[in-house]
C-alpha positions as CSV (number, residue, x, y, z in Angstrom):
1,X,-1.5,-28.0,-218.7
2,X,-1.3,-27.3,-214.7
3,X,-4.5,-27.4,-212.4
4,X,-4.1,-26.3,-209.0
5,X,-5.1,-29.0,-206.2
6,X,-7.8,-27.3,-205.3
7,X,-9.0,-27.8,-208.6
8,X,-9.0,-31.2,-208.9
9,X,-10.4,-31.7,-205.5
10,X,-13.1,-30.3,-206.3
11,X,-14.1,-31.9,-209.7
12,X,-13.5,-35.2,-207.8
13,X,-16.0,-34.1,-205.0
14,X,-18.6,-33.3,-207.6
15,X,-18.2,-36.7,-209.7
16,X,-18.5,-38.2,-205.9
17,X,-21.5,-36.0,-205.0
18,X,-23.5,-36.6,-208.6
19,X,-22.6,-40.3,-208.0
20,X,-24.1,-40.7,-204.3
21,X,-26.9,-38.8,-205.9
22,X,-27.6,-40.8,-208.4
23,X,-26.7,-44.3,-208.4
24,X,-30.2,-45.6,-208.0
25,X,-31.6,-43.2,-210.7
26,X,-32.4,-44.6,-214.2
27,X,-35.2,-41.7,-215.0
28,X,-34.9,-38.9,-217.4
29,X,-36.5,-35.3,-218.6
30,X,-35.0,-31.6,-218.7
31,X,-36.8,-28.7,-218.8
32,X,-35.2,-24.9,-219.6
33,X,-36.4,-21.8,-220.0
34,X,-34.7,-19.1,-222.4
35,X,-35.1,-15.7,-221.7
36,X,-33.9,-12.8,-224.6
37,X,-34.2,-9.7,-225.5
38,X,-37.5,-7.9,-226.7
39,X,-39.7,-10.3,-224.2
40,X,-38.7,-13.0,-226.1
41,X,-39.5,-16.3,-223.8
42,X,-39.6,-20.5,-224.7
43,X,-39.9,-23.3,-223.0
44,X,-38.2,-26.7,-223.8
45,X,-38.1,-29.9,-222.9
46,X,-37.5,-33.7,-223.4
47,X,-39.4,-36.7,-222.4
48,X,-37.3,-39.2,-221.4
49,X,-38.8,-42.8,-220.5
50,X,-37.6,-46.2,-220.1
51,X,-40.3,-48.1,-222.9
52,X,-42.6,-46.4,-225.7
53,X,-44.3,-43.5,-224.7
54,X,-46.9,-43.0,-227.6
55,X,-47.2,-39.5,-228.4
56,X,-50.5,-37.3,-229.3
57,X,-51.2,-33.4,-229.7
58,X,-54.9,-32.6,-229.0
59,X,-56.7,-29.1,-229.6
60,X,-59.1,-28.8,-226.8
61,X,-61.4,-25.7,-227.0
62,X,-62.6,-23.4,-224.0
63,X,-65.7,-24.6,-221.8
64,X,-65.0,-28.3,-221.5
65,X,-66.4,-29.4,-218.6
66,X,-63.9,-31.9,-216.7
67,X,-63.9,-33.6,-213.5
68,X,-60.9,-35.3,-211.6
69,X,-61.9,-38.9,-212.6
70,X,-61.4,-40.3,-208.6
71,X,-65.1,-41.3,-208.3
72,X,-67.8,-39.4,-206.6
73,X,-65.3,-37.1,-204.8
74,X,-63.6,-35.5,-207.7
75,X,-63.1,-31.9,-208.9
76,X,-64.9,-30.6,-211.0
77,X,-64.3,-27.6,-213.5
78,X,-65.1,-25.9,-217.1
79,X,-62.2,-25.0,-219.4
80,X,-61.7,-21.2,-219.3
81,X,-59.2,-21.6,-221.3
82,X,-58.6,-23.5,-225.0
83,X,-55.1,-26.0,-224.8
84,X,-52.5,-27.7,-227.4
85,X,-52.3,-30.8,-225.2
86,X,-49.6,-33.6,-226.0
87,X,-50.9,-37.2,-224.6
88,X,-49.1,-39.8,-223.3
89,X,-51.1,-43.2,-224.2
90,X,-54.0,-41.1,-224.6
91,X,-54.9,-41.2,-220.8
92,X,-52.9,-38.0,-219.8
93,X,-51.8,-34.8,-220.2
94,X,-48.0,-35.0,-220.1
95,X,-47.4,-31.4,-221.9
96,X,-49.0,-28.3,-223.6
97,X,-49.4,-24.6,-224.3
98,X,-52.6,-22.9,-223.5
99,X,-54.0,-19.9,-225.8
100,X,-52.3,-17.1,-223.1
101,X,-49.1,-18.8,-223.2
102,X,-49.3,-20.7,-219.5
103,X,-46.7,-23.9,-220.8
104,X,-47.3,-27.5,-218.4
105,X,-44.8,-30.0,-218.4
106,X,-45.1,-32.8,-216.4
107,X,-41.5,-34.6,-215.2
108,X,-41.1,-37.7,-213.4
109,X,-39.6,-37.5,-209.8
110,X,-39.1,-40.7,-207.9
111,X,-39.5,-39.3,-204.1
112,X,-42.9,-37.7,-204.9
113,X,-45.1,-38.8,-202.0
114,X,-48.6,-37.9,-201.9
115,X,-51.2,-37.0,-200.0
116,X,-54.1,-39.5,-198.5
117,X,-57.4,-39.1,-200.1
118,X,-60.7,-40.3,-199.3
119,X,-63.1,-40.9,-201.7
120,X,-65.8,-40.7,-199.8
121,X,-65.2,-37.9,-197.9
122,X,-62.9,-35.1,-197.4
123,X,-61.1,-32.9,-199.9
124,X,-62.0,-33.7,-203.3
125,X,-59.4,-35.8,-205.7
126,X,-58.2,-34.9,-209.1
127,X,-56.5,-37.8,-211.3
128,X,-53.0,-37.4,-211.6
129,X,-53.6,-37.9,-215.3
130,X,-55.2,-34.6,-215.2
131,X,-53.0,-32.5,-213.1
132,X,-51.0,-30.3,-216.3
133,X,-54.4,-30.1,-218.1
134,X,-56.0,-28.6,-214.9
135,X,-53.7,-25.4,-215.3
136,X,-53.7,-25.5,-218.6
137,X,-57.6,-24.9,-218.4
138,X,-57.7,-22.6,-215.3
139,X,-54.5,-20.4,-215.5
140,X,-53.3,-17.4,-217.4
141,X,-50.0,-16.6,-215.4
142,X,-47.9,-18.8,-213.1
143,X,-48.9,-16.2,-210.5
144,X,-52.6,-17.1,-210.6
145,X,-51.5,-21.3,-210.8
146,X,-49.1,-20.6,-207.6
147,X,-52.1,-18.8,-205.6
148,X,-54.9,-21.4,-206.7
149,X,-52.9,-24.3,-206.2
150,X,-51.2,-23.5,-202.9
151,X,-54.9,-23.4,-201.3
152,X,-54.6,-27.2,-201.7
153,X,-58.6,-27.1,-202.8
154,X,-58.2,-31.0,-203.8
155,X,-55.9,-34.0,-203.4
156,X,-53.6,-34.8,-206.4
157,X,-54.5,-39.0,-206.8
158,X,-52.1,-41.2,-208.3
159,X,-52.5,-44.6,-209.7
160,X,-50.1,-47.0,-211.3
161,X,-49.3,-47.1,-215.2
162,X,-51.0,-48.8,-216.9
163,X,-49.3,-52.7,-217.7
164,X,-46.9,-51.7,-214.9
165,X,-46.5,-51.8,-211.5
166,X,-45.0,-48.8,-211.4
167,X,-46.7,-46.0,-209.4
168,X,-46.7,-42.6,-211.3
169,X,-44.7,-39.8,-209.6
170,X,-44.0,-36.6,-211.4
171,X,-43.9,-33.0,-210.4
172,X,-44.9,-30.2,-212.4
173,X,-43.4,-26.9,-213.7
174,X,-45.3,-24.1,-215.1
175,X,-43.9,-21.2,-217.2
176,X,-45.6,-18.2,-218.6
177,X,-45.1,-15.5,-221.2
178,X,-43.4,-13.1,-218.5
179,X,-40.3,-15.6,-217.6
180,X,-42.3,-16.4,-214.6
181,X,-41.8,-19.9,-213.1
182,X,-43.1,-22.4,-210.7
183,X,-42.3,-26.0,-209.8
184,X,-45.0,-28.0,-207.8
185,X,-43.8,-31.2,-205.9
186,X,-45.3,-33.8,-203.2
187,X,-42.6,-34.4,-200.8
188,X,-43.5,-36.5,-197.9
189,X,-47.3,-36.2,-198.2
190,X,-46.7,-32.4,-198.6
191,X,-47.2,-29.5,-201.9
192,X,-43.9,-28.3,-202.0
193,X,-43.8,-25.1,-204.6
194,X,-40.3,-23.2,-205.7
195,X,-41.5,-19.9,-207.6
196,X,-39.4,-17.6,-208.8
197,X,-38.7,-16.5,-212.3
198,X,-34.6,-17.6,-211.8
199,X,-35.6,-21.5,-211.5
200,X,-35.0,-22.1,-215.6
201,X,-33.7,-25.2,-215.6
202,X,-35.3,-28.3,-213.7
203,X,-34.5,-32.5,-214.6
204,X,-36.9,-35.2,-212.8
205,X,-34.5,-36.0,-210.0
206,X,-33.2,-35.2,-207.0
207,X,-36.5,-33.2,-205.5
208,X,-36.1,-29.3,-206.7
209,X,-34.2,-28.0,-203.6
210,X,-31.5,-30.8,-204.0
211,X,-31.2,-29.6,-207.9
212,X,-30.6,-26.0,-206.3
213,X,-28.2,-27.3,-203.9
214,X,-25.9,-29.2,-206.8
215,X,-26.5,-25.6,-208.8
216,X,-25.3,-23.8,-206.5
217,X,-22.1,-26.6,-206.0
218,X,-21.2,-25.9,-209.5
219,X,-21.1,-22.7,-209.9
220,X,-18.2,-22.5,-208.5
221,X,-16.6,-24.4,-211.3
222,X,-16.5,-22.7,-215.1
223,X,-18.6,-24.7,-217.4
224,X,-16.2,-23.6,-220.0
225,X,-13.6,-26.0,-218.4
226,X,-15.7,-28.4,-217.0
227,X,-18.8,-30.1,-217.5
228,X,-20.1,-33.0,-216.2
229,X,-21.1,-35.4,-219.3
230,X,-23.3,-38.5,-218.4
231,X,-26.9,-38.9,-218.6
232,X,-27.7,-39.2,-215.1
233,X,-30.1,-35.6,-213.8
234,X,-27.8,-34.1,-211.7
235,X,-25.2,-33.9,-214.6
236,X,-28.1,-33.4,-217.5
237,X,-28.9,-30.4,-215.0
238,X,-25.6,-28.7,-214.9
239,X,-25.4,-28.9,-218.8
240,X,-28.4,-27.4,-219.2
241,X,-28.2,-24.4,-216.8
242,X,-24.9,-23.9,-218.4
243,X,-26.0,-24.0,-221.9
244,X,-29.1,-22.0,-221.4
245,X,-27.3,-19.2,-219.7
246,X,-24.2,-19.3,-222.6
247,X,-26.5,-19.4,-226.0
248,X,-27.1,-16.1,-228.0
249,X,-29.3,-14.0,-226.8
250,X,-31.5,-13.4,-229.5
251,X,-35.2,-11.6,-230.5
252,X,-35.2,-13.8,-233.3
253,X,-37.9,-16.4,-233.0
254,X,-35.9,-19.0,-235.4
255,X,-32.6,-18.6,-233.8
256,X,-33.7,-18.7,-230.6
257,X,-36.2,-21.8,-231.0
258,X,-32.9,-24.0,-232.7
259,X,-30.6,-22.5,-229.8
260,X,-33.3,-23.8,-227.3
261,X,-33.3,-27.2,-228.9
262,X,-30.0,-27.4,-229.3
263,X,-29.8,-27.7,-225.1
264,X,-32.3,-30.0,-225.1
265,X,-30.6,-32.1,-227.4
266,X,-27.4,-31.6,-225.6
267,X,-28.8,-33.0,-222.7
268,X,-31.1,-35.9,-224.1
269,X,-30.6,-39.3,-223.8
270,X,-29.4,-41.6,-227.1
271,X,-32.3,-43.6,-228.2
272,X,-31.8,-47.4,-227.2
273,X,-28.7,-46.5,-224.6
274,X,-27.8,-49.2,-222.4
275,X,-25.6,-49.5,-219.1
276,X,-25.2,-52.2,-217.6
277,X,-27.0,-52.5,-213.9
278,X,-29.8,-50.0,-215.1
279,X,-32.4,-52.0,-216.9
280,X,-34.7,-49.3,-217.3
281,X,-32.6,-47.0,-218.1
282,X,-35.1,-43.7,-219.5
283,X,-34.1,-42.6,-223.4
284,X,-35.1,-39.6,-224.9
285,X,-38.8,-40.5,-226.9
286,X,-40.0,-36.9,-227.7
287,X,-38.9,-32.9,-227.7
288,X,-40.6,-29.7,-227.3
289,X,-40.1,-26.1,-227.2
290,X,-42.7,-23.5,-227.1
291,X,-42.7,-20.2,-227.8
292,X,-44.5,-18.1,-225.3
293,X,-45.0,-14.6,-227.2
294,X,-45.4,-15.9,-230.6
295,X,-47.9,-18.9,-229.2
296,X,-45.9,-21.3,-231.5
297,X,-45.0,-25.2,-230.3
298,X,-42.5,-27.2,-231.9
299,X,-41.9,-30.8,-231.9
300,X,-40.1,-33.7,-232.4
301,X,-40.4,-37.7,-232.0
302,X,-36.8,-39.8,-231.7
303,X,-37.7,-41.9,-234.6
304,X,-39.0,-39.4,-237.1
305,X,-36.6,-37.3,-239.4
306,X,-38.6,-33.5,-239.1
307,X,-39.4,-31.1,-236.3
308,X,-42.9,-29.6,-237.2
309,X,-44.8,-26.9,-235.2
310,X,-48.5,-25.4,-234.5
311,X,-49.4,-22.1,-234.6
312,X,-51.7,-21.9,-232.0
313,X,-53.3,-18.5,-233.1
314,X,-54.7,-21.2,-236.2
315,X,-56.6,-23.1,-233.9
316,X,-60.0,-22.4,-233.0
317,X,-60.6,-22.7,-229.1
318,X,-64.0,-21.1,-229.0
319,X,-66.5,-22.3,-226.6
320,X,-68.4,-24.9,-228.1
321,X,-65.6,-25.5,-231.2
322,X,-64.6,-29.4,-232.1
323,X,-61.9,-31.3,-230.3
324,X,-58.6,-32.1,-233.0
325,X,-55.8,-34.3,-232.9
326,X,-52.7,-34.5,-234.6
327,X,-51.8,-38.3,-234.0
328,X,-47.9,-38.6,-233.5
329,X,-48.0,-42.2,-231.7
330,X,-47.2,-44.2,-234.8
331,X,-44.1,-42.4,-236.0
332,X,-46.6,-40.6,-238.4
333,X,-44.5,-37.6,-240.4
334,X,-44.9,-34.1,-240.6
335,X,-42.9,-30.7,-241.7
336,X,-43.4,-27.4,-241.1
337,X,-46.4,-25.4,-240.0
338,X,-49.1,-28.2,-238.7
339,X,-52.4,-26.6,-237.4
340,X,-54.2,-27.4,-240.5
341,X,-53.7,-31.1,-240.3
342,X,-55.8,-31.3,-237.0
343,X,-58.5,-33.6,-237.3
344,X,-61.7,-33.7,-235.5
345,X,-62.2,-36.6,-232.7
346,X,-63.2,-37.5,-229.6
347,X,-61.5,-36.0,-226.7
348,X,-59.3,-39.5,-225.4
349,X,-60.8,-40.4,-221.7
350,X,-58.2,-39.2,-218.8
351,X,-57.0,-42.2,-216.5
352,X,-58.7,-41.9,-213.3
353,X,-59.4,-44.8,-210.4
């Protein structure tokens, strides 16, 4: 087989540029979008992370009242909208679907900086913890989440994790029934937000414009010949948009919920991977896809054998209706259709300061 010089000078500039990009990473995470015919929208995703990342899914009904859990200076809000939440150590909303079909997934991203708060003064704080379930409770449409959250009415707070000393830095992506998405990020003390219904695929790392930048490098080169293979996000990234873009295009919710996952198994991480120099190397815990116009959500935990899903028009997020769980944290095992397993409990307490 021949390849032209040009060719090869450019695969080797792209190993050199996802390198440079990426040497210091060891995080994980990739989102997509699909988008077929007859309105037919999901959202999927991985959560990638470098230790055990216990996994919940909570039914929280409409008219909770919340506040941001920063102390006297915090937020405060009532649910217009009922959720399917997935916890992460039950002290934060890390995922979910509300009952219009607004999806919230929360990715980590190393250069998040974020604003100063003042607890005593000033802008009010909201918990990082709490950042996905805020538009999960207070949004219909990306559209509404972009115009709320671009007034900057409160400080997004961070903390450390919990037995760490790791401070928590993620950014957020919202999707919606329509195709529409939005990708919130603190840069440099600053909301950063890239909305537009094209931006389908995102990982946790470089910051979103960089991700557009290495797109944008690789389209020049055919995925069909090429593809970058290793598990760092700029490579996990290209896969994805490729893979995404090249899958049927299908009205057929079954079809097109395996094609999504198919992606976002593509691009996982394998459970218990090592390389040497990257102790905390992130590996794939827990997938999701959801289905915006059929309201369904499916997932799956790396050390459980099924995929199971909810039916969210099964739950009951009335005003006034009991918080559920589905506990998924100790490799418990389910199959098929999953709303009537829920179990009445009390709602876990968000992670604040």
């Amino acid at each position: 087989m021949r390849c032209s010089l040009n060719k090869i000078t450019s695969l080797l500039l792209a190993a050199s540029l996802t390198f440079a990009i990426t040497s210091q990473q060891a995080e994980a995470c990739t989102r997509v979008m699909y988008k077929g015919p007859e309105q037919t929208i999901l959202t999927g995703r991985s959560m990638d992370f470098a230790m055990p990342i216990p996994a919940n899914l909570w039914v929280f009904p409409r008219g909770i009242e919340r506040q941001g859990e920063v102390g006297a200076n915090s937020v405060r809000w009532t649910a217009q909208y009922g959720s399917l939440a997935v916890s992460s150590w039950d002290i934060a909303t890390s995922d979910g679907m509300n009952e219009k079909g607004l999806v919230a997934n929360m990715l980590w991203l190393v250069e998040s900086e974020y604003p100063e708060f003042n607890p005593d003064s000033g802008r009010p704080g909201l918990s990082i913890s709490l950042w996905a379930q805020y538009a999960l409770d207070n949004f219909a449409t990306v559209a509404e989440a972009v115009a709320a959250l671009s007034r900057e009415d409160f400080v997004v707070v961070t903390d450390v994790i919990p037995g760490t000393d790791r401070m928590t830095t993620i950014h957020l992506s919202l999707s919606d029934p329509t195709g529409d998405n939005a990708i919130f990020e603190y840069i440099e003390g600053q909301l950063v937000i890239h909305h537009d219904p094209s931006y389908v695929v995102m990982t946790n790392d470089p910051p979103y414009q960089q991700q557009l930048a290495i797109q944008k490098y690789w389209d020049s080169i055919p995925g069909n010949v090429f593809l970058p293979g290793t598990v760092k996000a700029p490579d996990r990234f290209v896969r994805a948009h490729y893979y995404i873009h090249s899958i049927p295009q299908t009205s057929d919710p079954q079809l097109a919920t395996a094609s999504v996952f198919s992606v976002i198994r593509n691009t996982s991480v394998p459970y218990g991977y090592q390389i040497e120099g990257y102790p905390n190397l992130s590996t794939t815990q827990w997938r999701v896809v959801a289905d915006h116009k059929h309201l369904r959500y499916f997932f799956e935990t790396a050390l459980t054998p099924n995929t199971f899903w909810v039916d969210l028009t099964k739950l009951d997020f009335s005003e006034n209706a009991s918080v559920k769980v589905l506990r998924a944290d100790t490799n418990q095992v389910y199959a098929g259709e999953t709303s009537a397993k829920f179990t009445e409990a009390q709602a876990f307490q968000f992670l604040g300061l």
